[in-house]
N, C-alpha and C positions, 0 to 999 in steps of 0.2 A: 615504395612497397612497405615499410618502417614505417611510416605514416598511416597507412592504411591500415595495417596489424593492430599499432596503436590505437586508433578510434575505436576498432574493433574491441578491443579490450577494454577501453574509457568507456564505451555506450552500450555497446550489445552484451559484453559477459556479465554487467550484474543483473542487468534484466534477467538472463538467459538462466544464472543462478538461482533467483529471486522464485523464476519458472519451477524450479525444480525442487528448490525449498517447499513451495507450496505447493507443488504436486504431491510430497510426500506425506506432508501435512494434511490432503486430503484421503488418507489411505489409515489405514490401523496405525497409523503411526500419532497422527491427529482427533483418535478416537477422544470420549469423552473419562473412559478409565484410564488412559496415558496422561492425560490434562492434569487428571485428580493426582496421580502417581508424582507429577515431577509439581505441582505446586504442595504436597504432602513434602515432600523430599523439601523444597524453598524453604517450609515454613521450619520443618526441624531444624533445620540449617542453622534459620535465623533466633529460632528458643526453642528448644526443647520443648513439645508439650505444651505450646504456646495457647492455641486454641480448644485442648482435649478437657479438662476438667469442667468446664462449665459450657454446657451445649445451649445457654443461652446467648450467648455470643454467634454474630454470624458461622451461619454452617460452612462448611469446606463446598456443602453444594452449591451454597450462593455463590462464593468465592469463586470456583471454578465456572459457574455459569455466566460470571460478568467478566473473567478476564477471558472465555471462549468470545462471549459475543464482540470485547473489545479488539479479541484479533481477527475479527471477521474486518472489518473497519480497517485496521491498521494493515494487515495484509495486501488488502485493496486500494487501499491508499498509495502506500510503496507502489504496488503494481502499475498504477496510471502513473503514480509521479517519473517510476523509472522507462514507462511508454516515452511520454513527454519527451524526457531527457534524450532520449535515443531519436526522437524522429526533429527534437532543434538539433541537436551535433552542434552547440556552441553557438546557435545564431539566436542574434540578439531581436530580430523581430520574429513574432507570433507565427508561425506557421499554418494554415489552416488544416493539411495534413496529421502535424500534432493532435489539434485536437479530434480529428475523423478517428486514428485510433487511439488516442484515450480513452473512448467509449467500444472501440471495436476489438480491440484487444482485451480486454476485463471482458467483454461479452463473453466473448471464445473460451478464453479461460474458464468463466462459470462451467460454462456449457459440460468441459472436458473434466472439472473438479465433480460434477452429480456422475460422470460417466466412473470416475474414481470412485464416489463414495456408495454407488452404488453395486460395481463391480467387481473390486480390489479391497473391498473392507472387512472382509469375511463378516459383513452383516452388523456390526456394530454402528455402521456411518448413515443417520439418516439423512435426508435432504428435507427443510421445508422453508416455507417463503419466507419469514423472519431472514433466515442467512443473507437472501438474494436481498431482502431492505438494507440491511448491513452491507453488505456487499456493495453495491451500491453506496449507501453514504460513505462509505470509501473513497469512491470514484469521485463521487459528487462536490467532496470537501476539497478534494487537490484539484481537479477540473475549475471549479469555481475559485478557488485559487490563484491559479494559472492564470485564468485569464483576468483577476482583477491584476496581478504582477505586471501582465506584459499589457495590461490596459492603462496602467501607471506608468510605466517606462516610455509607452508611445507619447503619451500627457509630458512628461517629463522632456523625450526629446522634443518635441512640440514647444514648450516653453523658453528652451534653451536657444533655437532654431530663431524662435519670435525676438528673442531679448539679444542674441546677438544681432540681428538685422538692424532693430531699432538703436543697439547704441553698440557701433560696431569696436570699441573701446574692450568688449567682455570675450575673454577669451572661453573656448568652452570644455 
């Protein structure tokens, strides 16, 4: 039972946080004025009045428009990687299930993030295809990842397997 609680908490709870982080994220909470708000806030932080005097220097709206689209990416990214992680539970070869929802889970999720930003956002959140490309390269970067890893690791055992056969001398 101890064991079972445990994996439960190693595998499912930070997915299941990660869930809920970015569900919030797609709500007024994730708007584009809360983005401007808390990177305004970063940059006073870090100087005073750092970018305000000369507005030929990148604008705050560039600023906040490449770190929204970088957390489009990085959001998604987490999110498959933490699929993954929850559907090996520690196994050392590839699973094909893994990667079924790598791809099925981040689908869902979209699906339930337009239903957020759509109807939880009091109107501030739009939706448009750009997100879902991002969203995707998310996916797409730990997905393709993933599987060069454990396409290594199998090459790897494979090697190991070959070379001690042949000189049974190599311990492994």
């Amino acid at each position: 039972m101890r064991r079972a609680v445990l994996r439960i908490l190693i595998y499912a709870a930070p997915l299941l946080l990660w869930l809920g982080i970015a569900a919030l994220l797609a709500t007024e909470l994730g708007s584009y004025q809360q983005s401007w708000i808390l990177l305004h806030k970063l940059f006073d932080w870090i100087e005073p009045g750092f970018y305000y005097p000369d507005p030929q220097i990148v604008s705050m709206y560039q600023i906040t428009q490449m770190v929204r689209k970088i957390a489009h990416v990085a959001v998604y990214g987490v999110l498959t990687l933490l699929v993954i992680r929850l559907c090996q539970s520690g196994q050392p070869k590839l699973r094909p299930l893994s990667l079924v929802m790598a791809l099925v889970v981040p689908s869902a999720f979209s699906g339930i993030e337009v239903y957020l930003r759509l109807h939880q956002s009091e109107g501030t959140r739009h939706v448009r295809l750009e997100q879902f490309l991002l969203n995707g390269v998310g996916v797409a970067i730990v997905f393709l990842t993933t599987l060069a890893f454990f396409g290594l690791k199998t090459l790897e055992r494979w090697l190991l397997q070959t070379e001690s056969l042949n000189n049974p001398n190599v311990s492994e």
